[in-house]
C-alpha positions as CSV (number, residue, x, y, z in Angstrom):
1,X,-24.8,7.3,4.0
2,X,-21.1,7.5,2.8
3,X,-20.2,8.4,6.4
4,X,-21.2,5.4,7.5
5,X,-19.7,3.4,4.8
6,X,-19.0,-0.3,4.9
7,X,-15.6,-1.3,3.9
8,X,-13.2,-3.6,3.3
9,X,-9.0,-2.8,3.2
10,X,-6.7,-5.6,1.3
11,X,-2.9,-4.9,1.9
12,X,-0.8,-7.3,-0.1
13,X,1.8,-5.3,-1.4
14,X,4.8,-6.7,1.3
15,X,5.4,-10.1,3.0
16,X,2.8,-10.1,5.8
17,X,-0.8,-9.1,4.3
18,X,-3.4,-7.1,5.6
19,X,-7.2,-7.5,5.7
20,X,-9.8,-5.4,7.8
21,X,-13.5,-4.2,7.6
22,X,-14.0,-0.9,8.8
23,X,-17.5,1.2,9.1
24,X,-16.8,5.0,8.4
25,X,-13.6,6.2,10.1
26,X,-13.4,3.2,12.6
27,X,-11.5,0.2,11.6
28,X,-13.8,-3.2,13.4
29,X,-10.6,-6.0,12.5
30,X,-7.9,-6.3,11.0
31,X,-6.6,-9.7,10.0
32,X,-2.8,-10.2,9.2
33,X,-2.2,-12.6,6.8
34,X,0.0,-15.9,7.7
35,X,3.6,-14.7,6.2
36,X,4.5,-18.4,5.8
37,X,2.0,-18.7,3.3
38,X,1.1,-17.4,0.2
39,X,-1.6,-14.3,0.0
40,X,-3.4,-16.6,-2.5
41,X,-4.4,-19.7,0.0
42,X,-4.9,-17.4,3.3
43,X,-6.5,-13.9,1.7
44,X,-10.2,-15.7,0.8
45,X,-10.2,-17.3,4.0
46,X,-9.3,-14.3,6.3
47,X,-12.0,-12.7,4.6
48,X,-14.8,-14.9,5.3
49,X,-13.5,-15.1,9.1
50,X,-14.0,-11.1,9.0
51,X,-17.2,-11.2,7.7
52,X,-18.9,-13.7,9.8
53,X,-17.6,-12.2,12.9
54,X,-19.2,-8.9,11.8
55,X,-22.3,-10.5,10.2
56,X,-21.9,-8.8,7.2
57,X,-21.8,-10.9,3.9
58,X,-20.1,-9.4,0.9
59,X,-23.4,-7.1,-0.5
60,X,-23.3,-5.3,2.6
61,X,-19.9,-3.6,1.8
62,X,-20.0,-0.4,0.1
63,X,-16.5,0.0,-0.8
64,X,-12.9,-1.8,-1.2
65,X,-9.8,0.0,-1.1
66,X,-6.7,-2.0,-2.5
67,X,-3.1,-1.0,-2.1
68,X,-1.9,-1.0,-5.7
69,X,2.0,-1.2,-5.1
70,X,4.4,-1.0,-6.0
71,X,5.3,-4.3,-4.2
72,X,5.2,-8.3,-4.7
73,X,4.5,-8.5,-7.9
74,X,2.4,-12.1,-7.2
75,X,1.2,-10.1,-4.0
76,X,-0.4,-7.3,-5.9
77,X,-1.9,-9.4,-8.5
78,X,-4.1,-11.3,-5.9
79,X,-4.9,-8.6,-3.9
80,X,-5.6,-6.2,-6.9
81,X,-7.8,-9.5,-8.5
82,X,-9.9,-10.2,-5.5
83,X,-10.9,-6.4,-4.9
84,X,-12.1,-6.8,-8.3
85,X,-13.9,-9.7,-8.6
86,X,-15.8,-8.6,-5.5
87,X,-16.6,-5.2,-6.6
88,X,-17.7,-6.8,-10.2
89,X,-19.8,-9.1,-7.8
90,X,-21.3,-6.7,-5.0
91,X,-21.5,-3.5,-7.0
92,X,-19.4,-1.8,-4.3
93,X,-17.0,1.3,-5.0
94,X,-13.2,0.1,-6.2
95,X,-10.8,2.3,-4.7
96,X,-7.2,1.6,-5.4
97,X,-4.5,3.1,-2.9
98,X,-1.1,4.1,-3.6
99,X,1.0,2.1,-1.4
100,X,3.7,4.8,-0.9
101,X,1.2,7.1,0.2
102,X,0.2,5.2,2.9
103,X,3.9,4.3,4.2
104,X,4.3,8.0,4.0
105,X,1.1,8.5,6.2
106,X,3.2,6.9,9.1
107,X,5.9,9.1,9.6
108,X,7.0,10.4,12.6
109,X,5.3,13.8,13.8
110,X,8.4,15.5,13.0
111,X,8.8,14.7,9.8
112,X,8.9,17.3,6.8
113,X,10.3,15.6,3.5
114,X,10.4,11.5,3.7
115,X,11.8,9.2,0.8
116,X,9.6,5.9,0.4
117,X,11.4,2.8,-0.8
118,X,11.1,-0.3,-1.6
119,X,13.5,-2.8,-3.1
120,X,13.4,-3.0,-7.2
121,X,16.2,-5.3,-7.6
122,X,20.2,-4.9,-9.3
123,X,21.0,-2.7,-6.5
124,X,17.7,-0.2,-7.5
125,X,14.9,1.2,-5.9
126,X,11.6,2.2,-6.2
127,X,11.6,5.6,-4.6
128,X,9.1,8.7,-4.2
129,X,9.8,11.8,-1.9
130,X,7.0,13.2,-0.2
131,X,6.8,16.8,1.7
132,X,5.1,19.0,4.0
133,X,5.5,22.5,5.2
134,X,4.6,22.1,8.7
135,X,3.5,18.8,11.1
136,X,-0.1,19.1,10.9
137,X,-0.4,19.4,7.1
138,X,-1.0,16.3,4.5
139,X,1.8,14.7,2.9
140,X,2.3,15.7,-1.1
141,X,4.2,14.2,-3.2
142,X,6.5,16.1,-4.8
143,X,7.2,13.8,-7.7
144,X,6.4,10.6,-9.5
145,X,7.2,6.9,-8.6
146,X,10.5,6.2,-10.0
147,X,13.8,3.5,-9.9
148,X,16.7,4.7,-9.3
149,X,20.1,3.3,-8.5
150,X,20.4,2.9,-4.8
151,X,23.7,5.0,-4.4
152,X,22.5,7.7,-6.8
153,X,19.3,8.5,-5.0
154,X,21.2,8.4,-1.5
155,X,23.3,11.2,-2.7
156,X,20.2,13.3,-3.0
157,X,18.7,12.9,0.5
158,X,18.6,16.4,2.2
159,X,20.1,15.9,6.0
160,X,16.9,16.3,7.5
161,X,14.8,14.1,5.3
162,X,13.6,11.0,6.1
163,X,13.6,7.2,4.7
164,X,10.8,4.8,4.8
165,X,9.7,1.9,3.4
166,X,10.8,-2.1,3.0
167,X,14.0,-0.6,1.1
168,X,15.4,-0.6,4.0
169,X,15.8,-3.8,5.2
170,X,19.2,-5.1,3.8
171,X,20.5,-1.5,3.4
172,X,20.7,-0.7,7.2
173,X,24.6,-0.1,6.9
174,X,24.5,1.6,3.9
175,X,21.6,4.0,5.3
176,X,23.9,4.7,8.9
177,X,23.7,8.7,9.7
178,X,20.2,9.0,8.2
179,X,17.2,9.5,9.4
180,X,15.0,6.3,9.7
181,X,11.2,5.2,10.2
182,X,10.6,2.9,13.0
183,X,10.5,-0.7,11.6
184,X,7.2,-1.3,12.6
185,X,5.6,1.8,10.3
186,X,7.9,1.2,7.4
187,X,5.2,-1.4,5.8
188,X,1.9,-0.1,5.1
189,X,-1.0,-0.4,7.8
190,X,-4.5,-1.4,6.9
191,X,-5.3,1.8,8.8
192,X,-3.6,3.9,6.8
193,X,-5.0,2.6,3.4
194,X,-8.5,2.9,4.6
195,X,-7.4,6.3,5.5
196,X,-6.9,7.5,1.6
197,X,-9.1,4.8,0.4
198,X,-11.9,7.1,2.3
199,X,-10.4,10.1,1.1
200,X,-10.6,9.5,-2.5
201,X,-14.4,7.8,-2.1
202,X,-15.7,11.0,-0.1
203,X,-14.1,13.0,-3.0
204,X,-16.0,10.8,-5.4
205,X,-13.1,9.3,-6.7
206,X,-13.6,5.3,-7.8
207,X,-11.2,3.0,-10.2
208,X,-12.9,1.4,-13.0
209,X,-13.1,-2.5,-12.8
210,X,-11.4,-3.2,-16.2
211,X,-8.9,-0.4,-15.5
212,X,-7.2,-0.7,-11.9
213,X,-4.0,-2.0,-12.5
214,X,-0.7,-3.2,-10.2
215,X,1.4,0.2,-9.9
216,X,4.6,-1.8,-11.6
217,X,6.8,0.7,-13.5
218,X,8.4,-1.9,-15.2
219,X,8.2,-5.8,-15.5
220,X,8.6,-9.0,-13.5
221,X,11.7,-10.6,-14.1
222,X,9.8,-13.7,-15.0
223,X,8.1,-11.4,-17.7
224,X,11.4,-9.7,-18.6
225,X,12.9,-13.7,-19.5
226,X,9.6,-14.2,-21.2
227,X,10.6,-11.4,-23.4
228,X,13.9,-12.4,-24.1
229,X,12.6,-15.6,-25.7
């Protein structure tokens, strides 16, 4: 029964990583993932830890919802790879996550429009603006993922809106007089992933395997040098 559905949430898109298993609505664990250490060396492991303690093994999950960025661009990868590999394994749903969707999710009650952000480099941003009518109601987006210089989008902030995100760490002075989310809720939650993730699967909606891909925008700089060459 998709109600009861088995599930497992990978968060890699920031610093610290996230991994749970949750059965329907109820998140069981949630593992954070050593920020010392790379997602690669401590995601597998975390994993296995989760599963054992639940006695599940992988074939008893029915579902895997993947924050697809934008993010760590080595983060994503591995993340985005291992939900993969596991759902080419087990057969189970592949449900990627929009990672700005799920910061959004965390808003404060009060909250009408919110900008998410996250840091794209050469004084940019990635940068989406979300909206609601009233407190109760579901966040909408109210346009597309896109980079933007820093002190062009900050001009277009309405007095009452909102900034989320990890784009704010750095930019605290420049950001003074706005209104910002809590630290703690400006990374995305496991909770909140499995949230939409469960959305989309109750509405039928799955990724393909060979299609999911890293929500990017635009290259690595490591690939952008590769290019030059």
């Amino acid at each position: 029964m998709i109600d009861d559905a088995q599930s497992l949430v990978l968060e890699t898109s920031c610093s610290t990583g996230q991994v749970a298993l949750a059965r329907g609505n109820t998140i069981l664990a949630v593992r954070k993932l050593d920020e010392a250490r790379r997602h690669a060396r401590d995601l597998i492991p975390a994993l296995a830890e989760l599963l054992e303690a639940q006695n599940w093994n992988a074939r008893d999950l029915d579902a895997v919802f993947v924050s697809r960025g934008p993010g760590s661009y080595t983060g994503l990868r591995i993340g985005i790879m291992t939900a993969k590999t596991l759902a080419y394994a087990t057969g189970c749903a592949l449900v990627g996550v929009d990672t700005f969707s799920a910061i959004a999710l965390q808003a404060p009650a009060e909250a009408l429009q919110i900008d998410v952000t996250a840091d794209a480099q050469k004084d940019e941003v990635y940068v989406q603006r979300f909206h609601r009518s009233f407190p109760e109601e579901e966040w909408a987006a109210q346009g597309p993922l896109t980079i933007q210089a820093f002190d062009s989008w900050l001009g277009t902030v309405a007095q009452n809106g909102w900034i989320s995100g990890p784009g704010i760490r750095g930019n605290e002075s420049r950001l003074a007089g706005h209104l910002l989310v809590d630290a703690a809720l400006r990374e995305p939650r496991a909770e909140s992933i499995h949230r939409l993730g469960l959305e989309r699967l109750y509405r039928g909606e799955t990724d393909n395997i060979n299609a999911l891909e890293p929500l990017y925008l635009r290259p690595s700089a490591a690939e952008e040098q590769q290019a030059k060459r």
